[in-house]
C-alpha positions in Angstrom: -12.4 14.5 -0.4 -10.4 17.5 -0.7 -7.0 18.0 1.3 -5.2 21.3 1.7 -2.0 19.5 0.7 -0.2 16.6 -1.0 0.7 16.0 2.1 -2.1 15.6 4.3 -3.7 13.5 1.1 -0.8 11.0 1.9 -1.7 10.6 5.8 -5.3 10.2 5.0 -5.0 7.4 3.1 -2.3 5.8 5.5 -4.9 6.1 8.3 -7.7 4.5 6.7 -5.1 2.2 5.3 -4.4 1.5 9.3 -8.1 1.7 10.1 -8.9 -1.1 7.6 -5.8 -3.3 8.6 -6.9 -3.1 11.9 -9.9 -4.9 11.5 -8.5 -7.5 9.4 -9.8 -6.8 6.1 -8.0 -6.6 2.9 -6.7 -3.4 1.7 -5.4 -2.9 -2.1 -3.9 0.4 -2.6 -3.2 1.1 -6.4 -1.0 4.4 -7.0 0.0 6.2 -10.6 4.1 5.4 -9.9 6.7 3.7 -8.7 7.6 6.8 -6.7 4.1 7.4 -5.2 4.2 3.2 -3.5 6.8 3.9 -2.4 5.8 7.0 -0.6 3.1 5.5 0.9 5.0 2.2 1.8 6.9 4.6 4.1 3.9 5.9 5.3 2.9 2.5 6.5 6.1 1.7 7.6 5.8 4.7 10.4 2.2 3.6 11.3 3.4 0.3 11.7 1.3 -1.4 9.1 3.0 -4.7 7.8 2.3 -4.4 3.6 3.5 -6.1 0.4 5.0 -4.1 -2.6 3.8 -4.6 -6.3 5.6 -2.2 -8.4 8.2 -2.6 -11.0 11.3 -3.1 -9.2 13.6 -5.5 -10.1 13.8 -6.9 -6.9 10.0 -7.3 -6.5 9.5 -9.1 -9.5 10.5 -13.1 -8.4 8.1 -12.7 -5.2 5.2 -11.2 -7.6 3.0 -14.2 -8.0 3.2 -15.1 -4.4 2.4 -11.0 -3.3 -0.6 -11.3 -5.5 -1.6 -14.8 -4.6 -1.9 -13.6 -0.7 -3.3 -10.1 -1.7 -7.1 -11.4 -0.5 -5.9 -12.8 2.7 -7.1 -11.2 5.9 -5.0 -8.7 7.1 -3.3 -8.3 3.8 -2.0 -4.9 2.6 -1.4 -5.0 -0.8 0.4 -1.5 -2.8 0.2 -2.0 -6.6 1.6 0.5 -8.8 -1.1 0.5 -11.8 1.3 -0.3 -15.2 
């Protein structure tokens, strides 16, 4: 797909992110930084969609096993940032 901005890019995927939640399957969402999760975590924070964060924060790092561990559960949105 081609988007006529950055911008509408990020809503796209936010909406099918929302779509697929909605139907309970699994979503993993892998982005190229730290800064681009966390972008899209507030993305899915306006639509409302509950997610985990796997990135490289130093706060996320004691709750990673258990964030991957649920990541195929139904329902689950999971945003990696690919290291």
């Amino acid at each position: 797909l081609v988007f006529a901005s950055d911008e509408a890019r990020w809503n796209a995927l936010a909406s099918e992110v929302q779509a697929l939640n909605r139907t309970g399957r699994p979503v993993l969402v892998g982005t190229t930084s730290v800064d681009n999760s966390e972008r899209l975590a507030r993305k899915l924070d306006f639509c409302e969609v509950p997610y985990r964060l796997l990135n490289a924060r130093p706060e996320n790092v004691a709750r990673e096993t258990m964030i991957v561990a649920a990541s195929g559960r139904k329902g689950a949105v999971t945003i990696s940032t690919n290291m």
